[in-house]
C-alpha positions as CSV (number, residue, x, y, z in Angstrom):
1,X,7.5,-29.9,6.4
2,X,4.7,-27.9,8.2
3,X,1.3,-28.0,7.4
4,X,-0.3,-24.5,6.2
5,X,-2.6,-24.7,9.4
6,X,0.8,-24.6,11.4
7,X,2.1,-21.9,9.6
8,X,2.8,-18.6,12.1
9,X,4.6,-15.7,10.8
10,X,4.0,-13.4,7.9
11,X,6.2,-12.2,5.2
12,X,5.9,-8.7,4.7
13,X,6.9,-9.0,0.8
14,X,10.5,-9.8,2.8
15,X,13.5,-10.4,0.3
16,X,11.1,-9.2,-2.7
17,X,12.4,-6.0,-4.9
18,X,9.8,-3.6,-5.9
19,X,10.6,-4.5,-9.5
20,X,10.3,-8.3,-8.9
21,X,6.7,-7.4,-7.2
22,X,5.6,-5.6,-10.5
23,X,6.2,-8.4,-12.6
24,X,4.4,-10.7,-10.3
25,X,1.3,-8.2,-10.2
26,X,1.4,-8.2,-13.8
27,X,1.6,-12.5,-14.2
28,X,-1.3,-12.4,-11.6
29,X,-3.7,-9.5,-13.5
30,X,-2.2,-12.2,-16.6
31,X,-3.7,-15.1,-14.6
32,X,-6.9,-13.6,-14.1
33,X,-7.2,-12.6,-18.0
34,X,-6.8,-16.1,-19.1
35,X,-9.0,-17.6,-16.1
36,X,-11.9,-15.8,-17.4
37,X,-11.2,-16.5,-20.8
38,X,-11.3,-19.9,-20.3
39,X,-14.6,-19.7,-18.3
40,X,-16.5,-18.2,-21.1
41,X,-14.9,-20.5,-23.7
42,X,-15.6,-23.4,-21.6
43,X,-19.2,-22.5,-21.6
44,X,-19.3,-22.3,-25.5
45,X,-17.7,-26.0,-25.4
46,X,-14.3,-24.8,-26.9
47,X,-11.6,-27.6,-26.9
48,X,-8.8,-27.5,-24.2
49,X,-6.5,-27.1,-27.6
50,X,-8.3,-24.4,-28.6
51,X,-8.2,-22.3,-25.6
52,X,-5.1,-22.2,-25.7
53,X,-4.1,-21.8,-29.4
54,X,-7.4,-20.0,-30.4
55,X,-6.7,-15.6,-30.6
56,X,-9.1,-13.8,-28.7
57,X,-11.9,-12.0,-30.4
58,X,-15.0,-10.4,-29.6
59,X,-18.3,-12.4,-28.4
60,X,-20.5,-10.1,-30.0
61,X,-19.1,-9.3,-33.5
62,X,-15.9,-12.2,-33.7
63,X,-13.5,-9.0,-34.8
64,X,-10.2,-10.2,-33.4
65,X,-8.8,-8.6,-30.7
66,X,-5.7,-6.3,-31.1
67,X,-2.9,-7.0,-29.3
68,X,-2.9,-3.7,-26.8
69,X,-6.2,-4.9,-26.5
70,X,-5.3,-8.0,-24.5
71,X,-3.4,-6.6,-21.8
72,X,-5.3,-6.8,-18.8
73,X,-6.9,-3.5,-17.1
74,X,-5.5,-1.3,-19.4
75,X,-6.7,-3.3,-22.6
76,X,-10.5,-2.4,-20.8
77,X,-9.3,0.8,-20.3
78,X,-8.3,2.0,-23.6
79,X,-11.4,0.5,-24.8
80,X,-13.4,2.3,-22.4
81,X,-15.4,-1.1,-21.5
82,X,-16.7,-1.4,-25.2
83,X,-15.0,-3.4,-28.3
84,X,-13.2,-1.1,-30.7
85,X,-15.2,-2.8,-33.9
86,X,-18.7,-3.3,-32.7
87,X,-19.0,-0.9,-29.4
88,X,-20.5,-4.0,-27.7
89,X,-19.7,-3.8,-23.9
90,X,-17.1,-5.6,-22.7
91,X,-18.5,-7.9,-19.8
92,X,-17.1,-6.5,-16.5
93,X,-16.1,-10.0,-15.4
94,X,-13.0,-9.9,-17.0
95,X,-11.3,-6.8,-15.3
96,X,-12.7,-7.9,-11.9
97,X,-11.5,-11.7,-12.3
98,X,-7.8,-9.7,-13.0
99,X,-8.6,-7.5,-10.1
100,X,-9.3,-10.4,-8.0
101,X,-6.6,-12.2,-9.3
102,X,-3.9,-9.8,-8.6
103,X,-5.5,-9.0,-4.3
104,X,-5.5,-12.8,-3.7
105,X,-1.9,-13.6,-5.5
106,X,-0.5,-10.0,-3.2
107,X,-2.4,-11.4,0.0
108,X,-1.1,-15.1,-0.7
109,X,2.4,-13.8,-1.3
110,X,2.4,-11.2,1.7
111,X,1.4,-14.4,4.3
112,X,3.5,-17.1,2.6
113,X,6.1,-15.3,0.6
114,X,7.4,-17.1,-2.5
115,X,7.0,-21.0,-2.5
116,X,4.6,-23.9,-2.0
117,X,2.2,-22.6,-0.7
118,X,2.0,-19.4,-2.3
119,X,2.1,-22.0,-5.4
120,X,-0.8,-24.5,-4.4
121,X,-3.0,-21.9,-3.1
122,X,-2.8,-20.0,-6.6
123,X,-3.7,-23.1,-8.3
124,X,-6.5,-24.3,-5.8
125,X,-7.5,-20.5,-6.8
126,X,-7.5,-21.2,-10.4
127,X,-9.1,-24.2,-10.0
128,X,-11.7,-23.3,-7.7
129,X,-12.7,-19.8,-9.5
130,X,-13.3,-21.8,-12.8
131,X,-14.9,-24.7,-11.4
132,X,-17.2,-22.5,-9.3
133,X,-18.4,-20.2,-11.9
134,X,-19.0,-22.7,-14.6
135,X,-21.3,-24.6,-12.3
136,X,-22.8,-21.5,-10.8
137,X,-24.2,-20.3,-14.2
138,X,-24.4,-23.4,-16.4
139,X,-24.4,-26.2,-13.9
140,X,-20.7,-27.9,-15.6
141,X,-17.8,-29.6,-13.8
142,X,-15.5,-30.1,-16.1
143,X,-13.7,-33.5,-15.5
144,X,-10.0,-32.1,-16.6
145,X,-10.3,-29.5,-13.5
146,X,-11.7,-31.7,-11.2
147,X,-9.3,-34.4,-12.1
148,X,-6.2,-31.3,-11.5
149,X,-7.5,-30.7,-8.4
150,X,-7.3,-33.9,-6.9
151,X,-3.4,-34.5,-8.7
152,X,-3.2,-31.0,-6.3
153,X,-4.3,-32.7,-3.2
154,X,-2.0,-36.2,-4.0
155,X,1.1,-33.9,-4.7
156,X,0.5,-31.2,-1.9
157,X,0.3,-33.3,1.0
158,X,1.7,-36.5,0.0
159,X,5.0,-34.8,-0.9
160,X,4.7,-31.5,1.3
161,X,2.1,-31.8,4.0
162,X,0.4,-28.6,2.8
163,X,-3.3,-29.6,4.4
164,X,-2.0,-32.2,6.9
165,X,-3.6,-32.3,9.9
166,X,-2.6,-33.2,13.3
167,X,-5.5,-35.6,13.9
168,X,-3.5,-38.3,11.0
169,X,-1.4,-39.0,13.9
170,X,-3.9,-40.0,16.2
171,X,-5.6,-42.1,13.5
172,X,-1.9,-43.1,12.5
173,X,-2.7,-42.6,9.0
174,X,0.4,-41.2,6.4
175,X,-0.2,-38.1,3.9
176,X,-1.4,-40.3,1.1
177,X,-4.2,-42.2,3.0
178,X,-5.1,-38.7,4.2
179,X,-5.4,-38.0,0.8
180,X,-6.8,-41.0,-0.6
181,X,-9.6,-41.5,2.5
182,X,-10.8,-37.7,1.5
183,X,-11.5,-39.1,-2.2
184,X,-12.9,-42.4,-1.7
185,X,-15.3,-40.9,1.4
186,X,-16.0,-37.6,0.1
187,X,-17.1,-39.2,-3.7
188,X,-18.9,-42.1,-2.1
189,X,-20.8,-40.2,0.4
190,X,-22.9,-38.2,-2.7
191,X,-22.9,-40.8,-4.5
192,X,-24.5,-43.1,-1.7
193,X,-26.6,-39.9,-1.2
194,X,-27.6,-39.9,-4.9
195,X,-27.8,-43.8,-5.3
196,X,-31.0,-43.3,-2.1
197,X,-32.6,-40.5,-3.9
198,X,-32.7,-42.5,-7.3
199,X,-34.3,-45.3,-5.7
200,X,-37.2,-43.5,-4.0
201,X,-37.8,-41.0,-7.4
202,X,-36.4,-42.3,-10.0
203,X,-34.0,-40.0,-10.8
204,X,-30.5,-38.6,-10.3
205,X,-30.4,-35.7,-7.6
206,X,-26.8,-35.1,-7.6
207,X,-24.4,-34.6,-11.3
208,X,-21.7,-37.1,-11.8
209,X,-19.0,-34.0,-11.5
210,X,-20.2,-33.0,-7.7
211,X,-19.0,-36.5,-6.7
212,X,-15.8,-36.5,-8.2
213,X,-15.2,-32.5,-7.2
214,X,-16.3,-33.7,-3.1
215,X,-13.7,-36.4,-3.9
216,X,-11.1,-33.6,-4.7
217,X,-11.8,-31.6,-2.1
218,X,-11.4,-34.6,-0.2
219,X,-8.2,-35.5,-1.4
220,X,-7.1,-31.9,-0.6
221,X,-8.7,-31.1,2.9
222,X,-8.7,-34.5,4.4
223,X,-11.6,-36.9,5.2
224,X,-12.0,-35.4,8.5
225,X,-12.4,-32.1,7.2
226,X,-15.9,-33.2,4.9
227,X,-18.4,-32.7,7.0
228,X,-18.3,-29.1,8.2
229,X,-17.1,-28.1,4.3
230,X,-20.9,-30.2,3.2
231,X,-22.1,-28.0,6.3
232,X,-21.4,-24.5,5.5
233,X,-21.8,-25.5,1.5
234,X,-25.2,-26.3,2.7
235,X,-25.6,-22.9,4.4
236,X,-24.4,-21.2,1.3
237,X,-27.2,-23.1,-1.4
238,X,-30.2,-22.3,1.2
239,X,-29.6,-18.6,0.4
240,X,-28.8,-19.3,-3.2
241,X,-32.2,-20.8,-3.3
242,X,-33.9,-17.9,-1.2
243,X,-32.4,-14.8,-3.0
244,X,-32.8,-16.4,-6.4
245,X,-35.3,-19.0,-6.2
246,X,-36.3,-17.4,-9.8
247,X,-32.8,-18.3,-11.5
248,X,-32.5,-21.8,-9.8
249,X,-35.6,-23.4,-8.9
250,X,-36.0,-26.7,-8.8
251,X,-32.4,-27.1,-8.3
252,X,-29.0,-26.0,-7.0
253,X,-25.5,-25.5,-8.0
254,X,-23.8,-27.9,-5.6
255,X,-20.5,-27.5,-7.1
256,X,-19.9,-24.1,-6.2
257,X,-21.9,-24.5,-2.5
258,X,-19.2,-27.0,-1.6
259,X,-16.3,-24.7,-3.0
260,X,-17.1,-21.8,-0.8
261,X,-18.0,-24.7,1.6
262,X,-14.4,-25.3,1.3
263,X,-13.2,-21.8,1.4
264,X,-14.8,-21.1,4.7
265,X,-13.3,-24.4,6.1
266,X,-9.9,-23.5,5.0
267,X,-10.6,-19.7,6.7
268,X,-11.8,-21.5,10.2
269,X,-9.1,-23.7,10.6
270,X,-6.8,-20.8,9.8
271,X,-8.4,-18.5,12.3
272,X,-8.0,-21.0,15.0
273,X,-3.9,-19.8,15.1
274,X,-4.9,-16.4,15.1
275,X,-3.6,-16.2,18.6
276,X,-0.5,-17.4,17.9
277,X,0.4,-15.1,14.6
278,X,3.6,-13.3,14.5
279,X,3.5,-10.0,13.0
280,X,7.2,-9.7,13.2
């Protein structure tokens, strides 16, 4: 099976009926409801169980929320952005998380159509929007999503290639050592880093969940592919630092650096075939 890098053609929302599209835009504004929800419950150390099981209610008052409510966009919109108990604003996050949600599922499905990779790249997503949020504003890496994303990055290319490169065969190494290299090198490599900077201060310098998350990334993107994601990660936490030195001080949210690290190595690596894309 090809890897995503080798991918050349586009979909066009081919084979897809216009009613079969609505439902998908409404499971993806779905997708981007619950995502947020489970941020902000994460953050108040709710239970796994009970972000599931637990019925929605408002932050400010705790007046459950009707069911009309719930529906994403329109729920807001009926509501006019304020809870019908209280009048408490509703935090814009969660209509732009669905907003977001439902452009990236569209552009994902226009590329890749229906299928793995439309699949893997919606959970990667998921993954990556909680994970990078969470540690943004509270500095948490939950172990559960850290642990998903590298089950992603076993499955993906070990059984479909997804994030294969050609450079295994000149190392002669198979999808799972691709896989497994990424974790051991990219969670050794902090926590070598870390180990160092404990010596000489006495302290850590690096969480315990941005060894494991550069492990899943790892275990997703390859060992080959860790040090240009650590270098634009990098990039990204010097202006974090610069435009709100205020917020982070004396230090920064590596987790989400090395997500959007990630992001813009997936991007590059898929701009390198721009030559070769087929419109038609």
């Amino acid at each position: 099976m090809i890897s995503i890098f080798d991918f050349n053609y586009i979909n066009n929302f081919e084979y897809i009926s216009g009613i079969n599209l609505f439902i998908y835009s409404l499971a993806l504004l779905s997708i981007g409801s619950f995502t947020s929800t489970t941020i902000f419950r994460l953050s108040n150390n709710i239970s796994y169980r009970d972000i599931l099981l637990t019925r929605s209610m408002c932050r400010n008052c705790n007046q459950k929320i009707k069911n009309v409510h719930l529906i994403p966009i329109i729920g807001f919109l009926i509501q006019r952005g304020k809870c019908s108990a209280c009048k408490k604003d509703i935090s814009l996050f969660y209509p732009v998380t669905e907003i977001l949600f439902l452009i990236y599922g569209l552009i994902v499905t226009f590329v890749y159509g229906f299928g793995t990779f439309n699949f893997f790249l919606l959970l990667i997503f998921y993954i990556f929007y909680i994970l990078f949020f969470l540690d943004l504003k509270y500095f948490y890496l939950p172990v559960f999503f850290n642990v998903l994303l590298i089950i992603c990055g076993f499955i993906g290319n070990s059984l479909f290639n997804i994030f294969v490169t050609d450079i295994t065969k000149l190392f002669n190494l198979s999808s799972f050592m691709f896989s497994f290299y990424g974790l051991l090198i990219g969670y050794l490599s902090l926590w070598l880093i870390n180990f160092i900077f404990k010596l000489i201060y006495k302290k850590d310098g690096i969480g315990g969940g941005d060894f494991i998350l550069f492990g899943a990334i790892g275990s997703l993107f390859g060992p080959f592919s860790l040090g240009l994601i650590l270098f634009f990660g990098a990039i990204f936490g010097c202006f974090i630092f610069i435009l709100f030195k205020k917020n982070y001080q004396n230090k920064i949210p590596l987790g989400s650096c090395l997500i959007v690290g990630s992001i813009f190595y997936f991007l590059v690596k898929n701009f390198e075939l721009l030559d070769n894309l087929l419109v038609i």
